[in-house]
N, C-alpha and C positions, 0 to 999 in steps of 0.2 A: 313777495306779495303776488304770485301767481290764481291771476285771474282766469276762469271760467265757465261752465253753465251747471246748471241741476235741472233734471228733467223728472217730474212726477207722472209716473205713465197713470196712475190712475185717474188726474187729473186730466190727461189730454184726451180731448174731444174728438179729435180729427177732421177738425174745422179748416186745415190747412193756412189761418189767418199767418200764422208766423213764417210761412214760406211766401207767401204773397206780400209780407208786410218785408221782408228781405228784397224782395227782387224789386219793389219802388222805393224802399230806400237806396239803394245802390245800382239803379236805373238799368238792372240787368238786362240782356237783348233774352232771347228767347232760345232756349234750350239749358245754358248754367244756371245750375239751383245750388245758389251758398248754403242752404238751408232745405232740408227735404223730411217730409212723413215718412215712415216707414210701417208698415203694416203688420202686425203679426198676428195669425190666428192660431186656436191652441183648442186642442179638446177636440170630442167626438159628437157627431149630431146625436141627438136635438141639444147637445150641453156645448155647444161652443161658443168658444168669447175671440175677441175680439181686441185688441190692444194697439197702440199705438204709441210712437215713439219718434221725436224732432230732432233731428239731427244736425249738425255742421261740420267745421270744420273743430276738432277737441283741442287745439290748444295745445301739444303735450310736452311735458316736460323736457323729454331727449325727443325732439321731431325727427321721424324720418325722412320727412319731407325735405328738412333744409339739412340733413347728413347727406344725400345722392346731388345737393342742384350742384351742377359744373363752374355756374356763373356769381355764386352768393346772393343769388336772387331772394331767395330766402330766409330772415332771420328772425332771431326772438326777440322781444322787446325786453331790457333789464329791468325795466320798471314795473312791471305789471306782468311778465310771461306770454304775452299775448303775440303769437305765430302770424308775422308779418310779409307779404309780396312785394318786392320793388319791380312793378311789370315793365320799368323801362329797361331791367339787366337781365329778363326773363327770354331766354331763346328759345322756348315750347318743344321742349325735349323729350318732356313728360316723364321724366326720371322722378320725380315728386311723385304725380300718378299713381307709378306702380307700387313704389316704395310707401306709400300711406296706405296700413290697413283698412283705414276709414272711409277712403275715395270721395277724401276732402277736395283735393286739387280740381278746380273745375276748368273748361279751356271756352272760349267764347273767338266767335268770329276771325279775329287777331290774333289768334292761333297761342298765347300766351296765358298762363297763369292765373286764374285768379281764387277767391275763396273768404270765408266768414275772417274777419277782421276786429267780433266785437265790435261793429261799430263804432269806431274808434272818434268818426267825429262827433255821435252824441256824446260817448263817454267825456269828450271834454267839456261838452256843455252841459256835463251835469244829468245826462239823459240816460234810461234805460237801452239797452241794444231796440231795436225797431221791433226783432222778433217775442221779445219777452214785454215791450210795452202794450201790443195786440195781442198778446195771450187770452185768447176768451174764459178759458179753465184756469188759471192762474199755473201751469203744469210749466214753464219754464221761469229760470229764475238764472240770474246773472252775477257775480260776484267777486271776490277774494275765495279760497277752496276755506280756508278760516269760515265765514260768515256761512260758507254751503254749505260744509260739513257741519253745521249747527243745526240747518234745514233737513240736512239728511239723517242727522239723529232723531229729530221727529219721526220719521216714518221708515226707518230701516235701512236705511238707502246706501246701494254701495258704490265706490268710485270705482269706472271702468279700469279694467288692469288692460294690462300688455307691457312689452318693454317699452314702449314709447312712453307710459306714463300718463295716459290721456287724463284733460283735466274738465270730466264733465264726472258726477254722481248722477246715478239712475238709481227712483224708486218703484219700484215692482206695487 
């Protein structure tokens, strides 16, 4: 039952709420963004657009984040899929870092690890992640890849490849 996200770019506004609603949920210091906008422009003037895209960390199936860590800092959860940090086994190596195409790993003050967790403690109480409960466009969505790829047959949508496996779908 490998949980992670759907992102509809035609939905996202680029309100940035879902990055702000990450960094007070998870009382981030200033500079690590578990969650970030990403910007794409496309087309030639006067016809260009604009698109937007919410990112984190993808969850993937073979992480290469926790294949390179020295210490096993890094592991997946069996229950759910969900790519977990134990920052006290974390020796900021930044072997993760480099080895995540995604440049999910974030490093904050204490020089160690950290990154999107799914919000692990609403999910137990039953809650949305922080980022998809302030979705002002409705454009991210949180899941089982079952229930996403339901979402994603609405509107086309495909799951990101690589070898890692990442487990978020993006609709164009």
């Amino acid at each position: 039952m490998q949980k992670g996200f759907y992102v509809d770019t035609s939905r996202c506004i680029g309100c940035y709420s879902c990055q702000v609603a990450c960094k007070t949920q998870h009382s981030l210091e200033v500079g690590p963004r578990w969650r970030r906008i990403t910007e794409i422009e496309s087309g030639k003037y006067p016809d260009v657009t604009r698109t937007y895209v919410s990112l984190s960390c993808m969850h993937c199936a073979k992480p290469a984040c926790m294949a390179v860590c020295p210490t096993g800092a890094i592991s997946k959860r069996a229950e759910d899929g969900i790519v977990v940090v134990d920052r006290a086994k974390c020796i900021g190596c930044r072997y993760c870092f480099f080895a995540c195409p995604f440049g999910a790993p974030q490093y904050g003050s204490d020089g160690t690890m950290q990154k999107c967790d799914l919000c692990l403690e609403r999910l137990e109480d039953g809650k949305e992640p922080a980022c998809v409960a302030t979705c002002l466009g409705g454009a991210l969505h949180a899941g089982t890849l079952e229930e996403l790829s339901k979402l994603a047959a609405e509107k086309a949508a495909t799951r990101l490849a690589g070898a890692t496996q990442p487990s978020v779908l993006i609709a164009k």
